[in-house]
DSSP file (Angstrom, degrees, kcal/mol; ACC not computed):
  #  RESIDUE AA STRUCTURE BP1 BP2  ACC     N-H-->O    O-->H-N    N-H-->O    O-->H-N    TCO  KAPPA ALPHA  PHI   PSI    X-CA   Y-CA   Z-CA
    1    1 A X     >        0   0    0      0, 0.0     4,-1.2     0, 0.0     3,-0.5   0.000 360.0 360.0 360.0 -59.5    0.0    0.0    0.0
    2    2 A X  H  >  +     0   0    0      1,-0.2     4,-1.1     2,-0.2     5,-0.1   0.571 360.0  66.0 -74.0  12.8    2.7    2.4    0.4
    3    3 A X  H  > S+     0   0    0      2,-0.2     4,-2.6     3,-0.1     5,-0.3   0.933 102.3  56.2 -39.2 -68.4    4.1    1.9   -2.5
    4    4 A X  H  > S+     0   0    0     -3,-0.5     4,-0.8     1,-0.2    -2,-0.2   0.720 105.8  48.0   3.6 -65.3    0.8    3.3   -3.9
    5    5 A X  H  X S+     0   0    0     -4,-1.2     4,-3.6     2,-0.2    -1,-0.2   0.825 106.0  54.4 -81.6 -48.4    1.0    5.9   -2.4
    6    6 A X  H  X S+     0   0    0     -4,-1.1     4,-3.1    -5,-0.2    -2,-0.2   0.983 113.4  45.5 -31.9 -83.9    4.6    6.7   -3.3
    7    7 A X  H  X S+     0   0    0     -4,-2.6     4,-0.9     2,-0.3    -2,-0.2   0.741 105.7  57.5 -46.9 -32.4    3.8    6.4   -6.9
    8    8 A X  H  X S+     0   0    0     -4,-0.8     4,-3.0    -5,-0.3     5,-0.3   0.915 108.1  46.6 -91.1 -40.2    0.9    8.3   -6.6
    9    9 A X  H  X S+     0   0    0     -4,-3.6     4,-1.1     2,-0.2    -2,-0.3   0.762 111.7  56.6 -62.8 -16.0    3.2   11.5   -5.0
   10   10 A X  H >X S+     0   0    0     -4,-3.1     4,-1.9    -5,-0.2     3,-0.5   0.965 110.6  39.9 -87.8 -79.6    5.7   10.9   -7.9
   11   11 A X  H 3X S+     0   0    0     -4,-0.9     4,-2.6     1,-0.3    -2,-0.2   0.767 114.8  47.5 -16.7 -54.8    3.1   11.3  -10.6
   12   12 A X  H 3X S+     0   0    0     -4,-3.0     4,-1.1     1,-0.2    -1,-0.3   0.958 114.5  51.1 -85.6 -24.0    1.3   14.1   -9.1
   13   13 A X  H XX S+     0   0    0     -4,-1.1     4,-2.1    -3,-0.5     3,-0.9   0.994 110.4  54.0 -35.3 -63.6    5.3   15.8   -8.5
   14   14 A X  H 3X S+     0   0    0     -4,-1.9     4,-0.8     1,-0.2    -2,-0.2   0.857 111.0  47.8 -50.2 -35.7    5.9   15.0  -12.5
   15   15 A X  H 3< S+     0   0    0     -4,-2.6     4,-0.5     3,-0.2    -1,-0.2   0.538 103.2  51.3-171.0  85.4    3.0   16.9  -13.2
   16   16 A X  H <X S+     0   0    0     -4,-1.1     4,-1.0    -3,-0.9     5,-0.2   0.716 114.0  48.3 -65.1 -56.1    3.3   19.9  -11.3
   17   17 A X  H  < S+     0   0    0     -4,-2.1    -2,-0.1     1,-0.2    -3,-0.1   0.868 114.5  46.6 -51.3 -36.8    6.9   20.3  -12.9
   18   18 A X  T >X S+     0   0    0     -4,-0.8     4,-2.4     1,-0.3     3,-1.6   0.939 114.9  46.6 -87.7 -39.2    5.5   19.6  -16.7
   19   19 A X  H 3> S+     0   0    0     -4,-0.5     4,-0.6     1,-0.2    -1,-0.3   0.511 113.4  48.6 -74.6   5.9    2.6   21.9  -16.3
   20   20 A X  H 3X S+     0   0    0     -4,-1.0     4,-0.7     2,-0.1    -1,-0.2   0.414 112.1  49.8-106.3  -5.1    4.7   24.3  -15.0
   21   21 A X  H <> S+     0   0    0     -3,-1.6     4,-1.1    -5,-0.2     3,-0.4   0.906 114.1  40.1 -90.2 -74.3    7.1   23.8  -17.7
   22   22 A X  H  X S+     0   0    0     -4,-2.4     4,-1.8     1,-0.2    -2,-0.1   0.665 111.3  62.6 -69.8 -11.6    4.9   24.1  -20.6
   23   23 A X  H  X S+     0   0    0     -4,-0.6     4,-1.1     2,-0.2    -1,-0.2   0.895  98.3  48.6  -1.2 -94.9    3.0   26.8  -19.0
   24   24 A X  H  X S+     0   0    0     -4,-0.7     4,-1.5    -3,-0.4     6,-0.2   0.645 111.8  58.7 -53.4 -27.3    5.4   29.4  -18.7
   25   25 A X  H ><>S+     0   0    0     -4,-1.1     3,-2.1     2,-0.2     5,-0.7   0.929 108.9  42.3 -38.2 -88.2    6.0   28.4  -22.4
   26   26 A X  H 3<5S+     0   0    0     -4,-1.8    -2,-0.2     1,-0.3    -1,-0.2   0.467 107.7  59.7 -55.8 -38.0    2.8   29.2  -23.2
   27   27 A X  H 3<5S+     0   0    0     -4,-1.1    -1,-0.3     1,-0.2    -2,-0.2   0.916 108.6  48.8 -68.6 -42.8    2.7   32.5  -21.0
   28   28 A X  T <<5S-     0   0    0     -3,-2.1    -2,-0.2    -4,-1.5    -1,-0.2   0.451 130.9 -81.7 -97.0   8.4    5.6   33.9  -23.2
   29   29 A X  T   5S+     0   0    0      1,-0.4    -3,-0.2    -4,-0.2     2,-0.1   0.348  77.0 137.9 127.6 -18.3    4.3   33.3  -26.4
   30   30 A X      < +     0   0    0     -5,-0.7    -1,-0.4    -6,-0.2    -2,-0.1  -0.485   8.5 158.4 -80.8 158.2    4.7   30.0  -27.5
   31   31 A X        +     0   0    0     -2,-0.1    -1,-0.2    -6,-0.1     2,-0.1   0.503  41.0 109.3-118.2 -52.2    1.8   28.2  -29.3
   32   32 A X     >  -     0   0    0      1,-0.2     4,-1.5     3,-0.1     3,-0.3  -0.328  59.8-151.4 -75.6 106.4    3.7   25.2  -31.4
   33   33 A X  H  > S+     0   0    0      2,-0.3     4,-2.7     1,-0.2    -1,-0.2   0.513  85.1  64.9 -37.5 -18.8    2.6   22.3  -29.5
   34   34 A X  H  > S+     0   0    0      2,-0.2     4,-1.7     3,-0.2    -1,-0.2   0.936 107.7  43.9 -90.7 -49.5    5.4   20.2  -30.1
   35   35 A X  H >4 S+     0   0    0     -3,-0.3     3,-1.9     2,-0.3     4,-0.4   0.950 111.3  49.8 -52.5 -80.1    7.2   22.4  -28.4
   36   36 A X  H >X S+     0   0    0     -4,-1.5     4,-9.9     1,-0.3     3,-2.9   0.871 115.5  50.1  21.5 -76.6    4.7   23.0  -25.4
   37   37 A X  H 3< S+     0   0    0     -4,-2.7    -1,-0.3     1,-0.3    -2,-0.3   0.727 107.6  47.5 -71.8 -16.6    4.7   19.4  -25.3
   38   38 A X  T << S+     0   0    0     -3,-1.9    -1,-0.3    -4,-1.7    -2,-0.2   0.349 109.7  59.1 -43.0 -19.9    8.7   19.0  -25.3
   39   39 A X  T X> S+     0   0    0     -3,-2.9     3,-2.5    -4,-0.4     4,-1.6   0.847 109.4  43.8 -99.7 -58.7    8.5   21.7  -22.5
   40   40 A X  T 3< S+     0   0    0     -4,-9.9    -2,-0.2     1,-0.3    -3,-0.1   0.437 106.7  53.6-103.1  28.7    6.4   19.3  -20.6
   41   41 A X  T 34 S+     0   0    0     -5,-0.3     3,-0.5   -23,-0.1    -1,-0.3   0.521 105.6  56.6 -96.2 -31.1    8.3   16.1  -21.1
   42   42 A X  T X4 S+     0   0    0     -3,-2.5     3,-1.5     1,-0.2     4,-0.4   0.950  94.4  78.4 -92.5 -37.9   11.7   18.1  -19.7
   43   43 A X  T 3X S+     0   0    0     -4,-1.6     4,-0.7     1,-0.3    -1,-0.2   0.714  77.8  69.5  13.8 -45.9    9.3   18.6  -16.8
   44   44 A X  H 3> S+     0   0    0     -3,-0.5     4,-0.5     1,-0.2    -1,-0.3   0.730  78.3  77.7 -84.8 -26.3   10.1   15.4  -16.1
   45   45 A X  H <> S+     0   0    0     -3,-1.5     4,-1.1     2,-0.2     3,-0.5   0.739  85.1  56.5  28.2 -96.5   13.6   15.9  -15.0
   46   46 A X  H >> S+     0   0    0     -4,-0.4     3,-2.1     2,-0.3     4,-1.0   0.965 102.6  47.7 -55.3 -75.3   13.3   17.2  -11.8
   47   47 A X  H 3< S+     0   0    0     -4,-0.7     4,-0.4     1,-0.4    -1,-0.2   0.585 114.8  56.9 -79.5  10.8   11.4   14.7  -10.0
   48   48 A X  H 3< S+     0   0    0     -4,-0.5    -1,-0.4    -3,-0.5    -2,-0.3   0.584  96.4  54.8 -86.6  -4.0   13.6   12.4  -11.4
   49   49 A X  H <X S+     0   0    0     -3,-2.1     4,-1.0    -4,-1.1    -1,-0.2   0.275 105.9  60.1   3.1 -49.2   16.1   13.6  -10.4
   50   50 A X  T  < S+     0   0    0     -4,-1.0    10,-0.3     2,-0.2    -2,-0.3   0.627  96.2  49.4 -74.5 -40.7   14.9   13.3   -7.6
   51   51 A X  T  4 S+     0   0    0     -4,-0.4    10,-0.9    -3,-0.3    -1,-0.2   0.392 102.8  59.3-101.0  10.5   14.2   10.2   -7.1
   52   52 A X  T  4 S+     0   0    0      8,-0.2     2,-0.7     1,-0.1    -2,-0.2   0.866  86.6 106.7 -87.3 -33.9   17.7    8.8   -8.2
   53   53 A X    ><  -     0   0    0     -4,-1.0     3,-0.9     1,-0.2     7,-0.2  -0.367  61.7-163.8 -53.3 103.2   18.6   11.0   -5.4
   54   54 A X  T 3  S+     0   0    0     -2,-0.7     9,-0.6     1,-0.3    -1,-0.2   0.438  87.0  56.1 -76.3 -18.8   19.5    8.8   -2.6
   55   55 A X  T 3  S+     0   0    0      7,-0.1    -1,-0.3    -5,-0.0    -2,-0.1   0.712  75.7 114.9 -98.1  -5.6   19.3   11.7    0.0
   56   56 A X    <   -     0   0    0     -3,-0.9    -5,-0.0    -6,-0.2    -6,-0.0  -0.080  48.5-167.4 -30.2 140.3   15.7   12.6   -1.0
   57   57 A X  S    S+     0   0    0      5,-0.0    -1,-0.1     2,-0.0    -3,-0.0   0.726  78.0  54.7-122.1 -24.3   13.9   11.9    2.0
   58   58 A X  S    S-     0   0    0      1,-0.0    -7,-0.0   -49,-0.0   -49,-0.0   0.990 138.3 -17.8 -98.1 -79.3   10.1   12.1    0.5
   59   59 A X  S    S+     0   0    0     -9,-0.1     3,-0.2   -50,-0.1    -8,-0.1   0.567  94.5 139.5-119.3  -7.6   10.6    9.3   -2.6
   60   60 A X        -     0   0    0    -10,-0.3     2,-0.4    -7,-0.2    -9,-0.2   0.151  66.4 -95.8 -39.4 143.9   14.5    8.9   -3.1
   61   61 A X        -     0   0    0    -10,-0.9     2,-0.7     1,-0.1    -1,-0.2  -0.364  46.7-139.4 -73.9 119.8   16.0    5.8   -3.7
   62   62 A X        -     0   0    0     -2,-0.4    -1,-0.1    -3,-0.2     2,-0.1  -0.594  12.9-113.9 -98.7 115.7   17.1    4.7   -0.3
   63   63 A X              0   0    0     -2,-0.7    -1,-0.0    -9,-0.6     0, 0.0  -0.231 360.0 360.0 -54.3 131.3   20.6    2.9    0.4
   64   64 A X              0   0    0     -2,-0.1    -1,-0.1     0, 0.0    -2,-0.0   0.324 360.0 360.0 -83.7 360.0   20.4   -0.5    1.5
């Protein structure tokens, strides 16, 4: 179950980041979807980043 739960804070993290990505696009002028949607694919980045990050305390990959 918390796995679940995990997974479900890693999704809604991914997209915060991508709507925030393609957004700002969108706020400064861009239109061309492909673009937009490239914006909100590097979104994706961060919380993954994040979760290779071993000191992440929320979803980080935790040393054994």
């Amino acid at each position: 179950m918390k796995i679940n739960e995990q997974f479900k804070q890693m999704s809604l993290t991914w997209f915060r980041a991508a709507a925030s990505a393609a957004v700002a696009l969108y706020i400064a002028g861009e239109t061309d979807p492909k673009v937009l949607g490239t914006a909100a694919l590097a979104g994706f980045l961060g919380p993954v980043l994040k979760w290779l990050d071993p000191s992440a305390v929320e979803f980080g990959k935790k040393k054994k």
